[in-house]
C-alpha positions, 0 to 999 in steps of 0.5 A: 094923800089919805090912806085908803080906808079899805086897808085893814089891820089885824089886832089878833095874836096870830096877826102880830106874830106874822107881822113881826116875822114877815118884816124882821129884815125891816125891823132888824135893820130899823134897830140897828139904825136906832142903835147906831144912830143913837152915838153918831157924832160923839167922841166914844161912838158906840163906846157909850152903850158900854160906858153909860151901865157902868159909870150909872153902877159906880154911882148907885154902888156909891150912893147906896152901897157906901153913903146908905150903907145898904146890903142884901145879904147880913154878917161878914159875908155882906159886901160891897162887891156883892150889893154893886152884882145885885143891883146891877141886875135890877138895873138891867131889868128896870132899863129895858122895861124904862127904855121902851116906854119911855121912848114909846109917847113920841114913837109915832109923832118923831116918824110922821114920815112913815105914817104918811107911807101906806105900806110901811108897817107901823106897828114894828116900831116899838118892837125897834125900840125893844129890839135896841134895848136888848142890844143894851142888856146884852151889853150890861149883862156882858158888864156884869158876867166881866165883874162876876168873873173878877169879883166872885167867879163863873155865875151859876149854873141857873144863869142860863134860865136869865132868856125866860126870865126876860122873856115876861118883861120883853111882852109888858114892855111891848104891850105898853109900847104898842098902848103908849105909842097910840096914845101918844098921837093923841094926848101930848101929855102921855110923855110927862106921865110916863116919865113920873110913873117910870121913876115911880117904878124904879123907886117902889121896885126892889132894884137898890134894896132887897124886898125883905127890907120893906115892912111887912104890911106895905110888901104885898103892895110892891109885888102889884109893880110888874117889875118885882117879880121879874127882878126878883126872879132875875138876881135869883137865876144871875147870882143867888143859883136859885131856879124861879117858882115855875107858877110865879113865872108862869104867872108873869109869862101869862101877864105879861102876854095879855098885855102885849095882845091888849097893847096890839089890838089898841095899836091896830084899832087906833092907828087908822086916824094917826094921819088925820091928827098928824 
């Protein structure tokens, strides 16, 4: 049955903060279905979102910590235990960014069942998936305070600003969820162009080497990747004690929420012709 063209959907700011609050039972049960649904039938269950961020850490720490010899700090003080801390944070930070937007191009097209449903509130599935990749943050980040405290200590103080820090990414990852998600229903191809430009991403942010280690005249270039300055600002707050400069967060909070009122308003703008082409 077509869904009755007199319904509308709001693509304002305030319509997207109502929606996420009147169906946050919803979307909490959604995200814990997704998370669950995720490991049912393996042998570890659940297990694996501890597993996974660690035997990935080991990896890079070996790849890059002992075959290339990479370190972000010089002299004796420079160690393995301290390049395997800092790249985990940008791995923790590049996951939840990659996790929503990977997931995002097929979204709408894996639920056809709900887009079928005139009163199911389409525009809480991206933040279900954001909602499932904070579960697994939290449980990386639980991963590395465990490694912190073997290896080093109690973080420093500057580890409780990590929410605000996070916060930026959570609204660009939402936003092109939301522009990801529509497009998806339209141009099948938007799968195969996410996946290159998110290991583009991982490659030309500073997640497995320091951004001092890149020539000077190409710098300027990588703070155009929306994961830079985040990252960055991540190792500062988790391990270096350092606060943010509160105009370069600022910056990044206002960016990342223009994004994420754009990728709504697209969501709501488009999503009325999502049963006709499914």
């Amino acid at each position: 049955m077509p869904r009755p063209m007199s319904q509308s959907h709001p693509a304002t700011p305030a319509a997207l903060i109502e929606s996420a609050w009147r169906h946050r039972g919803l979307l909490a049960a959604l995200a814990r279905r997704d998370v669950l649904g995720r490991y049912r039938g393996s042998v570890l269950g659940l297990a694996w979102s501890l597993a996974t961020p660690v035997l990935m850490l080991l990896v890079y720490t070996f790849v890059f910590g002992v075959v290339f010899q990479a370190r972000w700090s010089a002299g004796a003080a420079a160690s393995q235990a301290e390049f395997a801390l800092v790249l985990f944070v940008g791995m923790m930070v590049f996951g939840l960014f990659s996790e929503v937007l990977l997931r995002a191009p097929t979204l709408i097209v894996g639920n056809v069942n709900y887009v079928k449903k005139v009163v199911f509130p389409l525009e809480i599935l991206p933040p279900m998936v954001l909602s499932a990749a904070l579960f697994h943050l939290a449980v990386s980040l639980a991963v590395w305070l465990a490694a912190h405290l073997a290896l080093v200590g109690l973080p420093p103080p500057t580890a409780l600003l990590l929410p605000l820090v996070v916060l930026p990414v959570m609204l660009l990852a939402l936003g092109l969820g939301w522009l990801v998600a529509a497009l998806g229903v339209y141009l099948r191809d938007v799968g195969q162009v996410i996946t290159v430009l998110v290991t583009a991403l991982l490659f030309l942010a500073p997640v497995f080497y320091p951004l001092k280690a890149v020539p000077e005249v190409a710098r300027a270039w990588f703070y155009l990747n929306p994961l830079t300055l985040p990252i960055e600002m991540a190792r500062d707050v988790l391990y270096w004690g350092k606060v943010p400069h509160p105009g370069l967060w600022v910056l990044t909070l206002l960016a990342g929420g223009a994004v994420a009122c754009a990728g709504f308003a697209w969501f709501q703008k488009t999503r009325k012709g999502f049963a006709d082409v499914l």
